[in-house]
C-alpha positions as CSV (number, residue, x, y, z in Angstrom):
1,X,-16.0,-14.5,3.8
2,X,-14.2,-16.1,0.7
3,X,-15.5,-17.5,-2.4
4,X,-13.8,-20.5,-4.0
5,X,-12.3,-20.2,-7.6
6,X,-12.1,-23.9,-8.9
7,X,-12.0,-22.8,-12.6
8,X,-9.1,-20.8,-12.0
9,X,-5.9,-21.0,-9.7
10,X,-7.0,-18.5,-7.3
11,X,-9.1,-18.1,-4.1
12,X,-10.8,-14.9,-3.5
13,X,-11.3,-12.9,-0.1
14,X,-13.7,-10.2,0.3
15,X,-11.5,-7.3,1.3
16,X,-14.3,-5.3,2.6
17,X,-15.3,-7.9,4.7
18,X,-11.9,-8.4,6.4
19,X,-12.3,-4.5,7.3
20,X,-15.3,-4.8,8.8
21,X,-14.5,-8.1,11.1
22,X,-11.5,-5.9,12.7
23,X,-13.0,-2.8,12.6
24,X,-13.6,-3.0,16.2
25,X,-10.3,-4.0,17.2
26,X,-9.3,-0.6,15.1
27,X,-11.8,1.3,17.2
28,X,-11.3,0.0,20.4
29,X,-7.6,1.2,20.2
30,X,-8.5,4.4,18.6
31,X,-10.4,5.1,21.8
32,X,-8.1,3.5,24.0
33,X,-4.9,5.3,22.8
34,X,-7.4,9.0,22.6
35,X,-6.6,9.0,19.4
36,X,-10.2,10.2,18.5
37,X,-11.1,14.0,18.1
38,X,-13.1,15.9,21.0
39,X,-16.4,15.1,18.9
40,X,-15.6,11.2,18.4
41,X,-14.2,11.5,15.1
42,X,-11.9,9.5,13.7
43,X,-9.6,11.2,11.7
44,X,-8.4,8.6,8.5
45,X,-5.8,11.2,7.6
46,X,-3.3,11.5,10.9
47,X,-0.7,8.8,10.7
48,X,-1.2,7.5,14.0
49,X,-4.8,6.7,12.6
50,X,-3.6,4.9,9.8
51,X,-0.8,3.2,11.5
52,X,-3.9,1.4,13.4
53,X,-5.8,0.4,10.7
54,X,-2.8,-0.7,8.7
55,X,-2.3,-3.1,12.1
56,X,-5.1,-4.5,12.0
57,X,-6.3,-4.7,8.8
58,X,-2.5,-6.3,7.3
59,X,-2.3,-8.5,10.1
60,X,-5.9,-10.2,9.1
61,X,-4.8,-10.8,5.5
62,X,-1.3,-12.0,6.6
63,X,-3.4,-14.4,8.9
64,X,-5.7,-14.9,5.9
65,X,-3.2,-16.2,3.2
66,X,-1.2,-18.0,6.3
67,X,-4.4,-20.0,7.3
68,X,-6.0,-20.7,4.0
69,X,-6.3,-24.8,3.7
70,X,-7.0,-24.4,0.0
71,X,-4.4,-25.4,-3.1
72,X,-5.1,-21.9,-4.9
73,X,-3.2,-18.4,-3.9
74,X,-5.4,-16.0,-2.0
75,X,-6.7,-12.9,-3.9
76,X,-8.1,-10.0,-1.9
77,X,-10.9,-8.2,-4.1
78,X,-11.6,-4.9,-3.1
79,X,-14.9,-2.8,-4.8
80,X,-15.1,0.2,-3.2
81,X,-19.2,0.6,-4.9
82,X,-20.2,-2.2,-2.9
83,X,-19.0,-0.1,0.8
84,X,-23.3,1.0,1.7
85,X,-23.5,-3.4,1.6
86,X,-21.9,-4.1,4.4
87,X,-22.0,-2.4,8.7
88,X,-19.2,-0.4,8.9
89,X,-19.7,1.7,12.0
90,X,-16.1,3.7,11.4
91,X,-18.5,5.5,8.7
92,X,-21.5,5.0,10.6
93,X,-20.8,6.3,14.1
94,X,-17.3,8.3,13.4
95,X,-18.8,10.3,10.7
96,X,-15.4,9.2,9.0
97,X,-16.1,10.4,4.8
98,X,-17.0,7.4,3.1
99,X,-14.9,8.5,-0.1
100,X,-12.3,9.4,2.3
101,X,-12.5,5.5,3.4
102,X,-12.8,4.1,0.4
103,X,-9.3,6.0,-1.5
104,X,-7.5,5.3,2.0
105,X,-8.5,1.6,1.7
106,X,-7.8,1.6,-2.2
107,X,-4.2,3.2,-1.7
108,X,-4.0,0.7,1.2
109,X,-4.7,-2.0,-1.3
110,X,-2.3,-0.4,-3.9
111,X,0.4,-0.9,-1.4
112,X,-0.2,-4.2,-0.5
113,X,0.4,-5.0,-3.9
114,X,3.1,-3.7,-4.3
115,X,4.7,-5.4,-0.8
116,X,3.2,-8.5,-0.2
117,X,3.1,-11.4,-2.7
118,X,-0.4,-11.8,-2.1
119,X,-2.5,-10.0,-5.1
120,X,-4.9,-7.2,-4.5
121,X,-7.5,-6.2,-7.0
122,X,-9.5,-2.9,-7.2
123,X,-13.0,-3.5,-9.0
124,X,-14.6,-1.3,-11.3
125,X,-17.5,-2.4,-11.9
126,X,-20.7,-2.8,-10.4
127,X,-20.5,-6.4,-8.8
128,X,-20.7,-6.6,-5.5
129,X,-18.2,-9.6,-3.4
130,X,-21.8,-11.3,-2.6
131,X,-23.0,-11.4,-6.4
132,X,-19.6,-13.0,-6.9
133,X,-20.3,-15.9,-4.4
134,X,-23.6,-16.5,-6.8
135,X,-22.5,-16.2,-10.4
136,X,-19.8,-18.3,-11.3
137,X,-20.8,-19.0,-14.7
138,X,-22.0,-15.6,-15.4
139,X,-19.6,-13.9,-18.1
140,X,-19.0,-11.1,-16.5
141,X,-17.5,-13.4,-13.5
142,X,-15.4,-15.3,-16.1
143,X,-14.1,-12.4,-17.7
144,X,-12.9,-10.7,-14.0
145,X,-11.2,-14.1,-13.0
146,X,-9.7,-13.9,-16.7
147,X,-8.4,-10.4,-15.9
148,X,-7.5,-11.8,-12.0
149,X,-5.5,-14.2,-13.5
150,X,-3.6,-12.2,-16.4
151,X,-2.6,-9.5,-13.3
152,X,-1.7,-12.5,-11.3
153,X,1.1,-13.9,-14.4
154,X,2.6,-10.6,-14.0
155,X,2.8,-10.2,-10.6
156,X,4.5,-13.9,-10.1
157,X,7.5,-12.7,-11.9
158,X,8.1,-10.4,-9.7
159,X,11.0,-11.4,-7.1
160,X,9.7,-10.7,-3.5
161,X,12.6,-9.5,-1.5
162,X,10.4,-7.5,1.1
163,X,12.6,-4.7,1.2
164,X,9.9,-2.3,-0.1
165,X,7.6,-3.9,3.0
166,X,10.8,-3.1,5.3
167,X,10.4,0.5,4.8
168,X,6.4,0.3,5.3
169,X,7.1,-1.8,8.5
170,X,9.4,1.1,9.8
171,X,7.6,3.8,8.4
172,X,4.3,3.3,10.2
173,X,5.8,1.0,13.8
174,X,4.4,-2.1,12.5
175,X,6.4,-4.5,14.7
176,X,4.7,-7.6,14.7
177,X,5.8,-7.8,11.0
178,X,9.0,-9.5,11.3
179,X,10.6,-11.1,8.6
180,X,9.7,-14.5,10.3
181,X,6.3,-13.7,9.7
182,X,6.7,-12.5,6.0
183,X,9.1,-15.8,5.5
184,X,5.6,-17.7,6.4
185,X,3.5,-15.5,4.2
186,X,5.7,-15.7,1.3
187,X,6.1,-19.4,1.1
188,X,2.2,-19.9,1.7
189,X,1.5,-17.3,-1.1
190,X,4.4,-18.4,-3.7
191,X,3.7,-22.3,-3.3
192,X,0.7,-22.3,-5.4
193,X,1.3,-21.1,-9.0
């Protein structure tokens, strides 16, 4: 799901709804690897846990920015008010602690940030992604893609080495990562200004 910025230099994704198209691949290899508790339960906290999600979920925005056919950089928009709106059976039917989901995702996002040269942006507000899609001339929506854009200056000066990515590659056996791959993310994300 993405809704097109043409006033501004940006593209946004739905965060929340890149979670929930993989969040059977997540569960599938939760169950497959037994890495769910003897009542179902996925537990968000145990590393091996997150080293899952982080797959799947990183791999989906890498793929994201990498596919995207549009001019503008890709921003991932993340409102963690707007979770009840969309079918997310990890909370559903793995009685996994919907705060708990929504501060993992949010450090998740945090990192991201700080890693990849795509931007992330937390929300704080009561807009939902689909409201988004509707009002582009509301002024709420302009003044969001105003503050989109003013974190966006200050994250392009930033130099991307990866090195901080590295250590998160490493950290949590996140293979397919390869600096090949982040060569191709980097140059799709930094071509657009």
């Amino acid at each position: 799901m993405k809704c097109v910025v043409d006033n501004g230099r940006i593209t946004l994704v739905d965060g929340l709804s890149i979670i929930e198209q993989c969040q059977y691949d997540i569960i599938s290899d939760l169950e497959m690897y037994e890495m769910l508790d003897k009542q179902r339960h996925i537990n968000i906290n145990k590393t091996e846990t997150q080293r899952v999600f982080y797959f799947y979920i990183l791999k989906n925005i890498c793929d994201i920015v990498m596919s995207s056919n549009s001019s503008t950089r890709c921003v991932v928009v993340f409102n963690s008010d707007c979770v009840e709106d969309y079918s997310f059976d990890i909370i559903k039917l793995y009685n996994v602690d919907t705060d708990k989901f929504c501060s993992f995702v949010n450090r998740l996002f945090k990192r991201m940030n700080n890693i990849l040269p795509t931007q992330f942006y937390t929300q704080h507000n009561q807009m939902c992604f689909k409201q988004l899609e509707d009002t582009h001339s509301n002024g709420e929506f302009i003044e969001l893609i105003n503050d989109i854009l003013s974190q966006h200056d200050k994250k392009t000066r930033k130099n991307f080495t990866f090195e901080n990515a590295k250590k998160f590659i490493d950290k949590y056996g996140l293979t397919y990562l390869n600096n090949e791959y982040f060569s191709q993310v980097k140059i799709k994300s930094l071509m657009y200004k």
